[in-house]
Each structure stands twice: as structure tokens, then as C-alpha cells.
TORPA-4810 file (N, C-alpha, C, O; in nm, 3 decimals):
<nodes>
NODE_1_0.085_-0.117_0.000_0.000_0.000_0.000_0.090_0.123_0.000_0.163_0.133_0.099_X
NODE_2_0.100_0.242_-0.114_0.146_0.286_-0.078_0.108_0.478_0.025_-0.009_0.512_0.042_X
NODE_3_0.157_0.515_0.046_0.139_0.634_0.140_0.161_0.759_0.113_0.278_0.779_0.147_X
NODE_4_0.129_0.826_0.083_0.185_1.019_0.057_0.123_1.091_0.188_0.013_1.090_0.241_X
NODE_5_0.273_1.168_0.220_0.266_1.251_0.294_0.292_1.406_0.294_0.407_1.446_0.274_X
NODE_6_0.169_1.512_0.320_0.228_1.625_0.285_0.277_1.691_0.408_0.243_1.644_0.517_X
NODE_7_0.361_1.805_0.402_0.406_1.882_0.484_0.437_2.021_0.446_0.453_2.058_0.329_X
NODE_8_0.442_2.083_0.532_0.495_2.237_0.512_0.623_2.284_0.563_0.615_2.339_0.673_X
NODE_9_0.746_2.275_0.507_0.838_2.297_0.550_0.822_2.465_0.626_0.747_2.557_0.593_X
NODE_10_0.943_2.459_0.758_0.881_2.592_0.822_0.972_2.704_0.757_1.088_2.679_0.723_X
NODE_11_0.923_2.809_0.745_0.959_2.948_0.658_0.920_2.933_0.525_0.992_2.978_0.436_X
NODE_12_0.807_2.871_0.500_0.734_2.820_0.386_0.638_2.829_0.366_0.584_2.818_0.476_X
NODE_13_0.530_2.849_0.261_0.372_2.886_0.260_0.323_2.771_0.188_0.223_2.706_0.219_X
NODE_14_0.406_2.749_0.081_0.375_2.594_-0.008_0.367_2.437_0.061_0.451_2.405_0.145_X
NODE_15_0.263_2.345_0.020_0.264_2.225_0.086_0.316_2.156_-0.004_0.256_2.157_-0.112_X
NODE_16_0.454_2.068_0.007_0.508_1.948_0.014_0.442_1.850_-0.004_0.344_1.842_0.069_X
NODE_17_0.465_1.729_-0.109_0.434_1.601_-0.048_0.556_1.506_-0.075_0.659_1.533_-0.137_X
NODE_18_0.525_1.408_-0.023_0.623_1.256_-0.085_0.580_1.156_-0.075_0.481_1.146_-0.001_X
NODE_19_0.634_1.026_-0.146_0.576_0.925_-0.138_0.659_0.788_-0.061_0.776_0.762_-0.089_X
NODE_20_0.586_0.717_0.028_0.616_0.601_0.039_0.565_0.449_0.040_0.459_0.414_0.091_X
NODE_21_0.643_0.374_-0.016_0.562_0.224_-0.039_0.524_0.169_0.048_0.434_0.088_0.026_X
NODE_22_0.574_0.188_0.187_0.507_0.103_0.281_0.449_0.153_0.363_0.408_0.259_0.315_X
NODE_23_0.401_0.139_0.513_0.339_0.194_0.628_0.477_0.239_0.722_0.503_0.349_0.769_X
NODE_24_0.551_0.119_0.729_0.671_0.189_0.803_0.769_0.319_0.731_0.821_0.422_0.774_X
NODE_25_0.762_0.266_0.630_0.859_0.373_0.533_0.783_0.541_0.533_0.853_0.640_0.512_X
NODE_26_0.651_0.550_0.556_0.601_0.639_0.577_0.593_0.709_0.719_0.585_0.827_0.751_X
NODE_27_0.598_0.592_0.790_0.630_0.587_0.991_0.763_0.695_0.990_0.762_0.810_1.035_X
NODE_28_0.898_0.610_0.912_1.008_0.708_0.899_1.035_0.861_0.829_1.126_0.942_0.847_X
NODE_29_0.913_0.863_0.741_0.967_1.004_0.695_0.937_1.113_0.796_1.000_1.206_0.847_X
NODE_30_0.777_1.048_0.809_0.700_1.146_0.935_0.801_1.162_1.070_0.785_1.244_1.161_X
NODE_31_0.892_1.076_1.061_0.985_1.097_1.160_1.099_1.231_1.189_1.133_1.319_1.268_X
NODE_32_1.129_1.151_1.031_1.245_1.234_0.992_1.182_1.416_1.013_1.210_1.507_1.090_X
NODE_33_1.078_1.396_0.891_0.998_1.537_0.915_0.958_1.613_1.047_0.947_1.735_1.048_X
NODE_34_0.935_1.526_1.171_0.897_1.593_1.273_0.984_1.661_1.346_0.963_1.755_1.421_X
NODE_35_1.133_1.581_1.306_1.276_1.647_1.397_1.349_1.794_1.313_1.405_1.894_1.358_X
NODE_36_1.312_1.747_1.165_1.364_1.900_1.124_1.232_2.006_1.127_1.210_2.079_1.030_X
NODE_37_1.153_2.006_1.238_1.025_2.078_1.265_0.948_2.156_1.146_0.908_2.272_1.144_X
NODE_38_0.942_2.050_1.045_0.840_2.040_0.969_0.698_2.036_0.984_0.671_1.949_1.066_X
NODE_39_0.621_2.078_0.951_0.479_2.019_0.985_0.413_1.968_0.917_0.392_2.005_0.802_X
NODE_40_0.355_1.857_0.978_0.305_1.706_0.865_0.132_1.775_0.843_0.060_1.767_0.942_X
NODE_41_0.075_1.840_0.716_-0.062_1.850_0.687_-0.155_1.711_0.642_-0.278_1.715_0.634_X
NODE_42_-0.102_1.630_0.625_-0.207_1.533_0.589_-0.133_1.390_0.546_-0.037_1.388_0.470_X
NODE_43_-0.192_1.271_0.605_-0.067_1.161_0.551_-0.195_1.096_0.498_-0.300_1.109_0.562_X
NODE_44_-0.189_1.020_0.372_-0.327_0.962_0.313_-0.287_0.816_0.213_-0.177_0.778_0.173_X
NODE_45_-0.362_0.784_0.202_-0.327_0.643_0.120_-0.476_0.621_-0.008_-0.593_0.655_0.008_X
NODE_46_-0.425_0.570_-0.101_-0.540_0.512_-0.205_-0.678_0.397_-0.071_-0.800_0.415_-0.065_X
NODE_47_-0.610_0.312_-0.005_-0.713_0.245_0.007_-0.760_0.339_0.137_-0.873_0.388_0.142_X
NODE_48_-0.658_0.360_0.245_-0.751_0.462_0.369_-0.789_0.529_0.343_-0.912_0.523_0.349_X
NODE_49_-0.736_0.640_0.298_-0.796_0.810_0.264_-0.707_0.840_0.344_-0.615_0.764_0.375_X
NODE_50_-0.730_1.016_0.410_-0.696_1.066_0.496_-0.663_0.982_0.655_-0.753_0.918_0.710_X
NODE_51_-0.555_0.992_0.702_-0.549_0.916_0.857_-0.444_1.058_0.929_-0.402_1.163_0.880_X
NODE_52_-0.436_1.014_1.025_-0.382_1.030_1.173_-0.265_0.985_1.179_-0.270_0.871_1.134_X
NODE_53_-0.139_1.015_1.215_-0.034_0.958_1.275_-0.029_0.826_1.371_0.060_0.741_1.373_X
NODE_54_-0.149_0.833_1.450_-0.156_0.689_1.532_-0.226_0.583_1.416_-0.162_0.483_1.385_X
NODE_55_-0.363_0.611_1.351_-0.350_0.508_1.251_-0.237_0.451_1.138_-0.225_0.335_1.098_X
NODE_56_-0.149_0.581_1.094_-0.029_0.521_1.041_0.029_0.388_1.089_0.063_0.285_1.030_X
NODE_57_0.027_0.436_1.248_0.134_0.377_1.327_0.082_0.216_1.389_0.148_0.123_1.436_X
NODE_58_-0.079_0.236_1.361_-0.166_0.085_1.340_-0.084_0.005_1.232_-0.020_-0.097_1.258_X
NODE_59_-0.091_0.057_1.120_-0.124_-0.019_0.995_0.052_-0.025_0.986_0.089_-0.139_0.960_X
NODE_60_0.135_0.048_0.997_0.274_-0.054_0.992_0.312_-0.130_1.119_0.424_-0.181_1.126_X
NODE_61_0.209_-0.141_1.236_0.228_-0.217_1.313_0.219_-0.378_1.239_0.296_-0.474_1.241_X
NODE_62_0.072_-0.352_1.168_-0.006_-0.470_1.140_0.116_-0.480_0.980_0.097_-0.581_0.913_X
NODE_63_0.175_-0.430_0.953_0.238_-0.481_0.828_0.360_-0.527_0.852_0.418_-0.603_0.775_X
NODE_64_0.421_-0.474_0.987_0.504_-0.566_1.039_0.453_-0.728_1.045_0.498_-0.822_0.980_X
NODE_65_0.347_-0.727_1.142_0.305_-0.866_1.171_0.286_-0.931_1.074_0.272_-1.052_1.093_X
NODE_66_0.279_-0.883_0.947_0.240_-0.982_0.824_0.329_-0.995_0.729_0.319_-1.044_0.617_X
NODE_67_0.453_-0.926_0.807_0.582_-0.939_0.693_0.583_-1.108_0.773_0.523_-1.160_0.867_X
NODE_68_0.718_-1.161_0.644_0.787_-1.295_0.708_0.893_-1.276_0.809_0.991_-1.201_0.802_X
NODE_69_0.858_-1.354_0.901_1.004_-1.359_0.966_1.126_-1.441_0.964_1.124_-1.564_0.957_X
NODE_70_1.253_-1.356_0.970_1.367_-1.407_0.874_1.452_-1.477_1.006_1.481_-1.421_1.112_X
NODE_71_1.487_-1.632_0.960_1.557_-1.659_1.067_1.716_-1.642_1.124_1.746_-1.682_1.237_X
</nodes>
């Protein structure tokens, strides 16, 4: 599934987006973005729509659990 996230970089009026393929990979940008005090406007997906940072943080929970585990 993949994920776009927009943001507003700060000293900026224009919204940003980017894309990522997974739930975690999107977990990390929002990361990355929150430490260079960016602000995240909207993280959305084809099949969710619009979500929340804690539902992000559902759905690469649950995509962890359904990856394989490598021995």
C-alpha cells in the first residue's frame, strides 16, 4: 500500500508532499519530518484516505506482523 505525505516545510507557505511504499517507510519520513520541525498537513493512502499519525502507526504495526520472519 502505498502512502503520501504532505508537509509544510517551516519558513514556507507551499505544501510538500512525498511518497512512500510502505506503512513503516512512511512511519520514517514522518519521523524524519517531525525532527527538522516540519509540519506534517495530511498523511493519506489510495485504500484509507486521509489518517492520523496513530493510525499510520496501526497499519505498519499490522504490516510488520504480516511481513515474514527471517531466521
Amino acid at each position: 500500500m502505498s502512502y503520501t505525505i504532505g508537509f509544510q516545510a517551516k519558513d514556507q507557505t507551499a505544501v510538500l508532499a512525498t511518497e512512500a511504499a510502505t506503512a513503516n517507510q512512511a512511519v520514517a519520513i514522518v519521523a524524519a519530518l517531525r525532527q527538522s520541525a516540519d509540519e506534517i498537513k495530511f498523511i493519506r493512502s489510495p485504500q484509507e484516505g486521509e489518517m492520523g499519525i496513530e493510525m499510520l502507526l496501526l497499519l505498519a504495526k499490522e504490516e510488520a506482523e504480516e511481513m515474514p520472519q527471517r531466521a
